[in-house]
N, CA, C and O atoms as CSV, one atom per row, in Angstrom:
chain,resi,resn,atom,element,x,y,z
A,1,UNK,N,N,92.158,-28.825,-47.702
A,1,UNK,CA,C,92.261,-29.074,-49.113
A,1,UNK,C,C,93.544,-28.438,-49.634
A,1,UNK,O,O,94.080,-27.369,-49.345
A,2,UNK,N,N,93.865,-29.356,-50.444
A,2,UNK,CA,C,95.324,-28.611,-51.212
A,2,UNK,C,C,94.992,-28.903,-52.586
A,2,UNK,O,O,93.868,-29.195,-52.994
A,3,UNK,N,N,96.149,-28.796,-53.339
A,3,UNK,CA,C,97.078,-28.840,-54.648
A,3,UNK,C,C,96.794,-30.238,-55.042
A,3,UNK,O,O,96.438,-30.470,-56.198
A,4,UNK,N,N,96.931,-31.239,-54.126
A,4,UNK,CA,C,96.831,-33.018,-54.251
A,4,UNK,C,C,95.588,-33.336,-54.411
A,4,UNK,O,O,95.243,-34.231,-55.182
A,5,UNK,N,N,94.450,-32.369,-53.428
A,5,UNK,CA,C,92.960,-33.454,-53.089
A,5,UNK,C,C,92.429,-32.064,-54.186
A,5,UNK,O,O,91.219,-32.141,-53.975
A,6,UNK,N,N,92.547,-31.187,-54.933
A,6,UNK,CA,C,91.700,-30.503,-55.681
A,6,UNK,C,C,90.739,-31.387,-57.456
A,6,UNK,O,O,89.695,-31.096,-58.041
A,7,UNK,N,N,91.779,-32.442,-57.694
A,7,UNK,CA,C,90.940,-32.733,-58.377
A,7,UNK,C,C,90.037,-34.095,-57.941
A,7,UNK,O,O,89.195,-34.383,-58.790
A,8,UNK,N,N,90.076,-35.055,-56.661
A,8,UNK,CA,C,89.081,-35.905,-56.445
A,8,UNK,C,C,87.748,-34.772,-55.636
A,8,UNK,O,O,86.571,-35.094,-55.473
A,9,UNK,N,N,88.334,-33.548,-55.274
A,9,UNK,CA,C,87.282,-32.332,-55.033
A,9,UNK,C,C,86.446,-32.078,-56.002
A,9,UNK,O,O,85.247,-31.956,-55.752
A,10,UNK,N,N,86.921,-31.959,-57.226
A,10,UNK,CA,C,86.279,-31.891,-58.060
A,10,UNK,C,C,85.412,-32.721,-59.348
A,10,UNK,O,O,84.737,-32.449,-60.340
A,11,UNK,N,N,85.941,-33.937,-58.579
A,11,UNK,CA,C,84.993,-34.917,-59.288
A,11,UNK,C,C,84.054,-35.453,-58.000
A,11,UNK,O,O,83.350,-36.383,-58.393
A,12,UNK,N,N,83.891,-35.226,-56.953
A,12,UNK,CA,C,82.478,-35.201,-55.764
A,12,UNK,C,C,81.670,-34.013,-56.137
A,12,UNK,O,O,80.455,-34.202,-56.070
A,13,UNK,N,N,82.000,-33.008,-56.459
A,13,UNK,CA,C,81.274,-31.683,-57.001
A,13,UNK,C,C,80.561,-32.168,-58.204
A,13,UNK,O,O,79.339,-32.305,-58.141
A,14,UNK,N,N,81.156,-32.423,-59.215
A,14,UNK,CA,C,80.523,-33.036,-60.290
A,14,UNK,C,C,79.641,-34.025,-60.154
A,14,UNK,O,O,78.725,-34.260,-60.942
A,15,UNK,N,N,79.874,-34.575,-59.237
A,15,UNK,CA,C,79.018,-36.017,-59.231
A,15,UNK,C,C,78.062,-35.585,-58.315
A,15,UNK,O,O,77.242,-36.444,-57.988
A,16,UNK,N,N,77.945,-34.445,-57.797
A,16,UNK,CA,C,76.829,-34.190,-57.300
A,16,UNK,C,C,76.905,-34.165,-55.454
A,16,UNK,O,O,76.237,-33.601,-54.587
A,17,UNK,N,N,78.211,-35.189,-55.447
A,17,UNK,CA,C,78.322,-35.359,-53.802
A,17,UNK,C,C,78.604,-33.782,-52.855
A,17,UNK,O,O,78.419,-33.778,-51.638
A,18,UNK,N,N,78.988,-32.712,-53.484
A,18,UNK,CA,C,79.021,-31.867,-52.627
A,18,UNK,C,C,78.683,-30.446,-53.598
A,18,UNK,O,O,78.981,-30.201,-54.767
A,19,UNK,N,N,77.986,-29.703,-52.648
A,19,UNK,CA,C,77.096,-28.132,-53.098
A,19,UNK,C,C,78.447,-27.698,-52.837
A,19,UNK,O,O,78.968,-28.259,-51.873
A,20,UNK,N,N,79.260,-26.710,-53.542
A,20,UNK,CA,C,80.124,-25.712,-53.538
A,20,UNK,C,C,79.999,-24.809,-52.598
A,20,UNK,O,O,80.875,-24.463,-51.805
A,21,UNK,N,N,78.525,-24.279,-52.699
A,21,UNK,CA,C,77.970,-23.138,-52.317
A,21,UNK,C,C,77.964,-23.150,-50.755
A,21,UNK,O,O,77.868,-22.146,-50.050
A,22,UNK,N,N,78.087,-24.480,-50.307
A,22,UNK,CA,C,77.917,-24.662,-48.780
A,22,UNK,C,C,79.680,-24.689,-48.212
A,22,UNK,O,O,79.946,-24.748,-47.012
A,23,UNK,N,N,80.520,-24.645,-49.057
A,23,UNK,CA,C,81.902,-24.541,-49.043
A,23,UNK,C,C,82.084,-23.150,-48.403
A,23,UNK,O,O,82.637,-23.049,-47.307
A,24,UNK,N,N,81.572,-21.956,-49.150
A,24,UNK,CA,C,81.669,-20.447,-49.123
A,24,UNK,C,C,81.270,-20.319,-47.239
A,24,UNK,O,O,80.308,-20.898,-46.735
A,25,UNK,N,N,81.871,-19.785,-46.764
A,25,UNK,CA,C,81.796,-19.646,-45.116
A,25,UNK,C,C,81.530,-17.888,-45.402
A,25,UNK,O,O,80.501,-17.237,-45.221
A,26,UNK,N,N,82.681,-17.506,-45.835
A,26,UNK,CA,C,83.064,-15.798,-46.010
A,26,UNK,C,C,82.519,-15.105,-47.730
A,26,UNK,O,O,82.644,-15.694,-48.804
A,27,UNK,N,N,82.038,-13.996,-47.548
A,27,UNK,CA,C,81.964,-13.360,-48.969
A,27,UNK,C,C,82.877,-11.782,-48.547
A,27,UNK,O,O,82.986,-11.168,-47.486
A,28,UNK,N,N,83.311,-11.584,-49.655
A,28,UNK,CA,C,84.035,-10.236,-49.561
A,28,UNK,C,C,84.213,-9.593,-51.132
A,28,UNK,O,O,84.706,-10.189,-52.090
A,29,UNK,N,N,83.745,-8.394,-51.120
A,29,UNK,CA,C,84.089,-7.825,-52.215
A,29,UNK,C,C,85.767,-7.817,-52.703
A,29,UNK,O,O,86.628,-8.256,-51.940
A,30,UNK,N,N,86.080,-7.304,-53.961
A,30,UNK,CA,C,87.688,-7.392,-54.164
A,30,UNK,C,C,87.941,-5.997,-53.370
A,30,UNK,O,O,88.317,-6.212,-52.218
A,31,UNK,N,N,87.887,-5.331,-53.529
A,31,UNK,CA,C,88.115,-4.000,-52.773
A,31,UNK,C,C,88.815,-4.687,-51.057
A,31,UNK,O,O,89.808,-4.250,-50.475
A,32,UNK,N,N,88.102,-5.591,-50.697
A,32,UNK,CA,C,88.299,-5.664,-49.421
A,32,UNK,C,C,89.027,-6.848,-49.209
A,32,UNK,O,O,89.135,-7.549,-48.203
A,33,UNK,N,N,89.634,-6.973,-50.634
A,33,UNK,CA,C,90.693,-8.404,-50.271
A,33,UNK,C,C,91.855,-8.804,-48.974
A,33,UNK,O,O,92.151,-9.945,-48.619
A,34,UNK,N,N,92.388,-7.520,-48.414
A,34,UNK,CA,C,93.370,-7.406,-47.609
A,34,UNK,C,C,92.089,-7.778,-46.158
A,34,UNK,O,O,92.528,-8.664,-45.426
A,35,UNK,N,N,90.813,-7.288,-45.757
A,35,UNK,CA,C,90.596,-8.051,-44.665
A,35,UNK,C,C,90.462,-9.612,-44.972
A,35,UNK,O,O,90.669,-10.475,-44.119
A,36,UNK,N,N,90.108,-9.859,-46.235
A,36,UNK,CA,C,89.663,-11.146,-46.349
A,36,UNK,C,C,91.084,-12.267,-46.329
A,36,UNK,O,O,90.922,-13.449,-46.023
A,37,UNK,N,N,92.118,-11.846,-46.606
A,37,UNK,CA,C,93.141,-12.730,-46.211
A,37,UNK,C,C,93.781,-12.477,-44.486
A,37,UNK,O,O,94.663,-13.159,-43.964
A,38,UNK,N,N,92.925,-11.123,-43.741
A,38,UNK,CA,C,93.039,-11.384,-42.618
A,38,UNK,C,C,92.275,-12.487,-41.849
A,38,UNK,O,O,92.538,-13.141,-40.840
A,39,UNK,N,N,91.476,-12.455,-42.505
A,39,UNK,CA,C,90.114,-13.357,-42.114
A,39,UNK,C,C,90.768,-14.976,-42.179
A,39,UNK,O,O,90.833,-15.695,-41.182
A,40,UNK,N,N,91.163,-15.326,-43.345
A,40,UNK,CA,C,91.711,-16.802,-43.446
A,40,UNK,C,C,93.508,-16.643,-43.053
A,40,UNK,O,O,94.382,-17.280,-43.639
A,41,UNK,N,N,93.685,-15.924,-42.248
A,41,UNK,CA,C,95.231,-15.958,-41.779
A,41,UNK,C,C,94.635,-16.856,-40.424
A,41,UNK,O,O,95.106,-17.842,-39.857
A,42,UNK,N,N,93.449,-16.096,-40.185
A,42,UNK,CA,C,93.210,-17.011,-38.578
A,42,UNK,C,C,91.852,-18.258,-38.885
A,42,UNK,O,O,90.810,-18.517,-38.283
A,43,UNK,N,N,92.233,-18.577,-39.599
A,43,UNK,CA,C,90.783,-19.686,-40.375
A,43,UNK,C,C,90.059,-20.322,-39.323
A,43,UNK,O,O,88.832,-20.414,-39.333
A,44,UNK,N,N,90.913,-20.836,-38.264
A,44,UNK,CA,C,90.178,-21.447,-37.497
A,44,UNK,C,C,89.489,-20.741,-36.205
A,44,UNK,O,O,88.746,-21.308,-35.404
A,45,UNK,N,N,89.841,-19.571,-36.180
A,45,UNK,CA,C,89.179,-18.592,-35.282
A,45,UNK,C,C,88.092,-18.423,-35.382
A,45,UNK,O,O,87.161,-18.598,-34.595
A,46,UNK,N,N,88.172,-17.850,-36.965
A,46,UNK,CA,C,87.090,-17.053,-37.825
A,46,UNK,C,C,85.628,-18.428,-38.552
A,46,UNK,O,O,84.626,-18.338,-39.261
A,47,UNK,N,N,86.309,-19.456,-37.875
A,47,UNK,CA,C,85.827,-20.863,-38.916
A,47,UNK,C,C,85.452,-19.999,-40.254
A,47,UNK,O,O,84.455,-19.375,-40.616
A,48,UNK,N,N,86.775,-20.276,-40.825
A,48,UNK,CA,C,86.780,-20.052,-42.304
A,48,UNK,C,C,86.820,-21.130,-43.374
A,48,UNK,O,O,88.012,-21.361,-43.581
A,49,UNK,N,N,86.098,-21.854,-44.105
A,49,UNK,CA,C,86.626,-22.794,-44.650
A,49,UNK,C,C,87.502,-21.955,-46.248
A,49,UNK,O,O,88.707,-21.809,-46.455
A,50,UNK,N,N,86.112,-21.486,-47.265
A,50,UNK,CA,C,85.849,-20.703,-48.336
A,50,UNK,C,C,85.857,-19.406,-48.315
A,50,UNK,O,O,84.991,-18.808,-47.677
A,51,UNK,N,N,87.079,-18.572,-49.181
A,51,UNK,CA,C,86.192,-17.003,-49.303
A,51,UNK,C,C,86.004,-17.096,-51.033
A,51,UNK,O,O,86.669,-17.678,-51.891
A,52,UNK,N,N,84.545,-16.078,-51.119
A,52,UNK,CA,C,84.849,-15.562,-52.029
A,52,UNK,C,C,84.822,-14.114,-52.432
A,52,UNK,O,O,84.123,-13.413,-51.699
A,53,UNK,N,N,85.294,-13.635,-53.217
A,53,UNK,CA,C,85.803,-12.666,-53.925
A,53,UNK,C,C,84.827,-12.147,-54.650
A,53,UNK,O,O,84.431,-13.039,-55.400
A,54,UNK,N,N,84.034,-10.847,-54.875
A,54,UNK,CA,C,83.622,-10.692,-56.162
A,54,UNK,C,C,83.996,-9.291,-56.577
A,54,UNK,O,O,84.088,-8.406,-55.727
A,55,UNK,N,N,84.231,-9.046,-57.944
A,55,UNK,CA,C,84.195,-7.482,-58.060
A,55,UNK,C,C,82.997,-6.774,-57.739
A,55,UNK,O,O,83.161,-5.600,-58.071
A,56,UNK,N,N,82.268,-6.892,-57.420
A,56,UNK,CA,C,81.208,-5.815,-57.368
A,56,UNK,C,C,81.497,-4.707,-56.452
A,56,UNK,O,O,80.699,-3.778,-56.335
């Protein structure tokens, strides 16, 4: 996914064709942002599709 396919991404989301939530592969707190862009440096190692981020 890029910059080009983000908004027909987001009209299959809307329309119901795809759960977001099944996107998310990785969770990582913000604190631990620096492993988490280690993590998607090797995406296909790690099968990374999604991270997310939260402050907590």
């Amino acid at each position: 996914m890029n910059t080009n396919t983000t908004p027909v991404l987001m009209r299959i989301v809307e329309a119901g064709g795809v759960e977001p939530a099944g996107l998310v592969t990785h969770r990582f707190k913000l604190d631990d942002i620096e492993k988490a862009y280690d993590v998607f440096s090797q995406a296909a190692k790690e099968q990374a599709i999604k991270m997310l981020l939260t402050a907590e």
